[in-house]
N, C-alpha and C positions, 0 to 999 in steps of 0.2 A: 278542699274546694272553697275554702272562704274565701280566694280573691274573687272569686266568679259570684258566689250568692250575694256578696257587697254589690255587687254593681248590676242585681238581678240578672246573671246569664245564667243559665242553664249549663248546670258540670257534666257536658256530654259535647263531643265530638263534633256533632253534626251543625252544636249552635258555638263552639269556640273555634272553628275556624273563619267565622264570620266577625269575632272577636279581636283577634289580631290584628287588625287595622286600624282599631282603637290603641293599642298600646305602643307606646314604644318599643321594648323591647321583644326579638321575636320568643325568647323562650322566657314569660318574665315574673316564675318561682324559681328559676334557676339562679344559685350563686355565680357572679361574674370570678371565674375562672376559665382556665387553660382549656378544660373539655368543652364546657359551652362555647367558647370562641370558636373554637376547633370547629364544632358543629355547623357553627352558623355559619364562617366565613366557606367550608367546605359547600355548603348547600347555595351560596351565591358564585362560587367559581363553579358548579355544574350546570348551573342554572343561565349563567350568563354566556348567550351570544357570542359574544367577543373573544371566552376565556379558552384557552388551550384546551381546556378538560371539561368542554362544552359538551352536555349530554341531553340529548333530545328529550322532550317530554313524553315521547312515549316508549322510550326506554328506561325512565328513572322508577328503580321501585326500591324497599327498605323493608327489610326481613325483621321482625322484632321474636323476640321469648315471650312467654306468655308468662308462667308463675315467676314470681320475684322480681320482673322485668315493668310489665303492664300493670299486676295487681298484686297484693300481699300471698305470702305463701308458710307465713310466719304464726303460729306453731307450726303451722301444718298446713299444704296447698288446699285449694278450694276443694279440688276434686275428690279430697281424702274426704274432707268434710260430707260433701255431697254424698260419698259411696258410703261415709258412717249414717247418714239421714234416710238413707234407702234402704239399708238393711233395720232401721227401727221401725221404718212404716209399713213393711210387708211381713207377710210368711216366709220362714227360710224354711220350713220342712223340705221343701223339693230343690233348696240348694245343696251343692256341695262346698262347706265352707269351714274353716277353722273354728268349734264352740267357743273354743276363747275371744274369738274376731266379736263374734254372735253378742257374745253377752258383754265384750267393751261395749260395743254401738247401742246399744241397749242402756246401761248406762249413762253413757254421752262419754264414754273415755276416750280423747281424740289420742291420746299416746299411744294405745295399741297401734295405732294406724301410720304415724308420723315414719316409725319403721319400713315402710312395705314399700318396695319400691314401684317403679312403674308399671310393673308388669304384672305385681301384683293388685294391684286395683285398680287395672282396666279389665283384669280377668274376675275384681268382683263385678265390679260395673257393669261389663258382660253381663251375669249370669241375673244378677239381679233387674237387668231390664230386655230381656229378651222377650221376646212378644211384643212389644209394644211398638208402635208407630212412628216414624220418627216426628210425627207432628204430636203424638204423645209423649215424649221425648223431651223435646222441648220445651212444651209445657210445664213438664215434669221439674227439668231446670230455671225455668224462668221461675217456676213459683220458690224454688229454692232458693235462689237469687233475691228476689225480691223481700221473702216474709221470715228466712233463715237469720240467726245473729250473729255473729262472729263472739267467739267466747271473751276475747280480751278488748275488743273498739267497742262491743256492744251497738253493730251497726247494721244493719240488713252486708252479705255479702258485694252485691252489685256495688255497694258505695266505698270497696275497699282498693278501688285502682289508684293510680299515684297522678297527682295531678301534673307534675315535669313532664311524664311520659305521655300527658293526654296533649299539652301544649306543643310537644317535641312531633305527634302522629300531624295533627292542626298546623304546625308549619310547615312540616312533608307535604302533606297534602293541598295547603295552598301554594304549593309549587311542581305543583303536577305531579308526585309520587306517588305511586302506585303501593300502600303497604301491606306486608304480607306479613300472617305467626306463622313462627313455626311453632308446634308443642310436642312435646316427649308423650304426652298419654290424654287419652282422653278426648279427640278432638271433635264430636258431636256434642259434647260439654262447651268446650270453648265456643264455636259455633252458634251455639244458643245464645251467647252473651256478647259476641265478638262485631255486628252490627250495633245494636245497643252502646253497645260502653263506649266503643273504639270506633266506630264508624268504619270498621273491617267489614267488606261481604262476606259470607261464608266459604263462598269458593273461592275465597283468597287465604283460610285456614288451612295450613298442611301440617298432617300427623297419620299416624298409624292409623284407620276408621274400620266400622263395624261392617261386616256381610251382611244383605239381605235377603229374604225370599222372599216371592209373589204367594201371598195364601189365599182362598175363596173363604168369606165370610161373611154373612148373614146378605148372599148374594150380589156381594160386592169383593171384587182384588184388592187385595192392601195388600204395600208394603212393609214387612214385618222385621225386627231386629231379630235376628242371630245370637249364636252366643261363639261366633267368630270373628277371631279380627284380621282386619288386612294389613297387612306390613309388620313391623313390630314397635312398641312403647319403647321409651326410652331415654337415656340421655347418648352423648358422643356418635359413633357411627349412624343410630338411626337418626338422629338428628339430621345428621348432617344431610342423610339422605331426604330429610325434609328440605330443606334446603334448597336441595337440587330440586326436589318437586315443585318448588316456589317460581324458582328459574325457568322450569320447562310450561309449567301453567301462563308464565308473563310471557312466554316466546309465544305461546298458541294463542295467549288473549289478541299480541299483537296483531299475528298475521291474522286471525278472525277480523281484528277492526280494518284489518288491509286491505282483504278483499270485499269489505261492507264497501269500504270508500270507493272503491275499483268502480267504473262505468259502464251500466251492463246494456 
């Protein structure tokens, strides 16, 4: 983020696409190569009026990845991190979980974890935050985010996205695209951060997500976290099927703004 702290902007989404009109180039940590050309000249021939491959602005959107794409995932994605942080600050008596898992996270051993695939640590994640609220939730990750270190940048988590991909959303966006993640696991995790960092809404995160139920509680309905999940974690087929969820959410946003515009 040092080209942005030089020139006092803020390395966030919301204040670098207001940035770009200062620079010359639109993507400009990017090396002048074939991909970046590629990108940019693509996003003026969709963009332009004129161009055969003219695409209206309220059909342009741009599906990104989340780990390794958006933010580092190197030793190990965030959300490994996060599920190893969670099982160190609670009680596991009342989980059901691998002792070994138990007492890496206890240590701070992130290699037990780097192993486990998606599926398995959205099923700790699960278990470990069931009960709670999704505004406790959140919470829960924001402070992770923010006061967590990354073992090898020694950086709070939130400061480990990649600044090309934040320039690259910032130019999307100031040409009316609409961007959407997909993620393999975890996506009331990403969520939490995905306004924040990426200037993503939430309901523009698609991934496998947790069930709820209504509970009565000290005279009040909350709603409560599960220890189920909807769809499935993943990489390839569920993916993809994110994907398509990406698509069919941009189809509904549309016609919702269709019939906003509509004359009643």
């Amino acid at each position: 983020m040092t080209y942005f702290l030089e020139r006092g902007l803020e390395p966030r989404l919301s204040n670098l696409q207001f940035s770009l009109a200062a620079v010359r180039k639109p993507l400009p940590s990017w090396n002048d190569s074939a991909a970046s050309e590629a990108i940019v000249q693509f996003v003026r021939r969709v963009t332009n009026p004129g161009s055969p491959l003219f695409v209206p602005p309220d059909e342009r959107i741009a599906v990104f990845d989340s780990d390794g794409t958006l933010w580092c995932e190197q030793p190990a994605s965030a959300l490994a991190f996060f599920v190893m942080h969670r099982l160190r600050e609670q009680s596991t008596d009342h989980l059901v979980l691998d002792p070994e898992l138990v007492a890496a996270a206890e240590r701070g051993d992130i290699s037990a974890f780097q192993s486990l695939d998606l599926g398995h640590l959205s099923e700790i994640l699960l278990q470990t935050n069931a009960g709670l609220t999704p505004e406790q939730f959140v919470a829960q990750a924001h402070r992770f985010l923010a006061r967590s270190l990354h073992p090898r940048f020694g950086v709070p988590f939130r400061e480990l996205t990649y600044r090309p991909m934040l320039e690259l959303l910032a130019f999307l966006q100031a040409k009316d695209f609409r961007p959407f993640i997909v993620t393999g696991g975890g996506v009331e995790f990403v969520r939490a951060a995905s306004e924040q960092l990426y200037g993503v809404p939430t309901e523009r995160v698609a991934g496998a997500t947790v069930d709820y139920s209504f509970e009565r509680l000290g005279g009040k309905i909350l709603v409560i976290r599960t220890r189920t999940l909807l769809g499935e974690p993943g990489e390839g087929e569920a993916r993809e099927r994110g994907c398509a969820s990406s698509a069919a959410k941009a189809d509904a946003d549309q016609d919702e703004g269709n019939r906003a515009a509509q004359p009643r």
